[in-house]
C-alpha positions as CSV (number, residue, x, y, z in Angstrom):
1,X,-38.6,-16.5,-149.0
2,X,-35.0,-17.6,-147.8
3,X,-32.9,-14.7,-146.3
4,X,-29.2,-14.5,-147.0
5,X,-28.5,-15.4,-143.7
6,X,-30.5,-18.6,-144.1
7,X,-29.1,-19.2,-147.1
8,X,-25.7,-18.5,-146.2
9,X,-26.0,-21.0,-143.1
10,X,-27.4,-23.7,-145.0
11,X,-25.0,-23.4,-147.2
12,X,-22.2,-23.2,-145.0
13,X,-23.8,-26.5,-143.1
14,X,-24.2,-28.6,-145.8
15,X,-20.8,-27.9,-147.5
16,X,-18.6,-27.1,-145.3
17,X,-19.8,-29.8,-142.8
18,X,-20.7,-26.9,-139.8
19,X,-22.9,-27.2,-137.1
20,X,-25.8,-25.0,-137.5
21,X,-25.3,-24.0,-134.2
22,X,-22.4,-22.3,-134.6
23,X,-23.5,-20.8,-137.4
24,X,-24.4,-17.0,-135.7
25,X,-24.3,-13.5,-137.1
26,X,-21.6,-13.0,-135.3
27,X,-18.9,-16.0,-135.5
28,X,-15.9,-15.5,-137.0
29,X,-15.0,-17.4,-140.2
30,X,-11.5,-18.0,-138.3
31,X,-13.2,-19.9,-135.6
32,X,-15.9,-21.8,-137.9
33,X,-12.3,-22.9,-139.4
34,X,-13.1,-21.3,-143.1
35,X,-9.7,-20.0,-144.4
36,X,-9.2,-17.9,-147.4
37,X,-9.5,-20.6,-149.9
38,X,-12.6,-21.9,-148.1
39,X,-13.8,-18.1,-148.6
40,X,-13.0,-17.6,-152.0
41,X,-15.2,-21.0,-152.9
42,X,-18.0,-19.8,-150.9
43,X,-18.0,-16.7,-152.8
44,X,-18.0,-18.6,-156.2
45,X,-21.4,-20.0,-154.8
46,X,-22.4,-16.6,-153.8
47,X,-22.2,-15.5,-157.5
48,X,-23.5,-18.5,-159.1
49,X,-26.5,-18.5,-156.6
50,X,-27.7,-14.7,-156.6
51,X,-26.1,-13.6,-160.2
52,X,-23.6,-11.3,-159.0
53,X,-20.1,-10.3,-159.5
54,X,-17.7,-10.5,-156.6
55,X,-13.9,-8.9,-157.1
56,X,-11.0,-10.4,-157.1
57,X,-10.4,-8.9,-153.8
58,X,-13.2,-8.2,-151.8
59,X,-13.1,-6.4,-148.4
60,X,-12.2,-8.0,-145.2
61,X,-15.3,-10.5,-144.1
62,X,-14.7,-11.4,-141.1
63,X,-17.8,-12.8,-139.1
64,X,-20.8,-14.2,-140.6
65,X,-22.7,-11.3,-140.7
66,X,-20.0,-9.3,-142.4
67,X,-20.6,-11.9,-145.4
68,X,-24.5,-11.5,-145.4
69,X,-24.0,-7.8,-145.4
70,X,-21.8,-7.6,-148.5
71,X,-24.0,-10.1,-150.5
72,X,-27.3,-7.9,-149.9
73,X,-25.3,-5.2,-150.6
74,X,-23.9,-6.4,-153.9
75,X,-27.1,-7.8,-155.0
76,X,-28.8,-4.2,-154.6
77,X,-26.4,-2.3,-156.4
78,X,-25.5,-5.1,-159.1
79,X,-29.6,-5.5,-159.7
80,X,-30.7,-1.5,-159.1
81,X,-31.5,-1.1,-155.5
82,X,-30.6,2.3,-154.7
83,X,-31.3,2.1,-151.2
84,X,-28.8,-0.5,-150.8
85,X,-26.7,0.0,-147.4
86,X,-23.3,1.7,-148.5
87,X,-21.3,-0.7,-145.7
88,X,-19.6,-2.5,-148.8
89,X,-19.8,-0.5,-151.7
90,X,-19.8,-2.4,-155.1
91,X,-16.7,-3.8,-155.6
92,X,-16.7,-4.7,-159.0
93,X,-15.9,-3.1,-162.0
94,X,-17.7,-2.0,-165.1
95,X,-16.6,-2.7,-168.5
């Protein structure tokens, strides 16, 4: 089973044409050169990929691992994991 990191950094590798390398828990999306719009797409694929809702704002990412964090915890409290870390709280809203 593929982790979100490992999903994350192929991701990020293929698309965004990023040396795997580089890709660390703890790089900053400023220095891997991923600006907000680059952000915002990654996040479209982030939805489309684990079935989850991202607001319009979400909080500040700002290293890889920052991402990771706020997908796991989306996933676990979009799909009922109440043990879900509270480090990003759900950021969406319910209709």
């Amino acid at each position: 089973m593929t982790t979100t990191f490992e999903w994350l950094r192929t991701t990020l590798a293929q698309d965004y044409n990023l040396e795997p390398a580089a890709l660390t828990p703890d790089a900053s999306l400023e220095s891997l050169g991923l600006d907000s719009l680059a952000v915002a797409e990654l996040l479209f694929a982030v939805e489309e990929k684990f079935k989850i809702t991202v607001a319009a704002e979400p909080p500040p990412l700002k290293t890889l691992s920052d991402v990771f964090q706020f997908i796991d915890a989306q996933i676990a409290v979009q799909h009922g994991d109440l043990t879900a870390t509270d480090k990003f709280p759900s950021t969406s809203s319910s209709i």
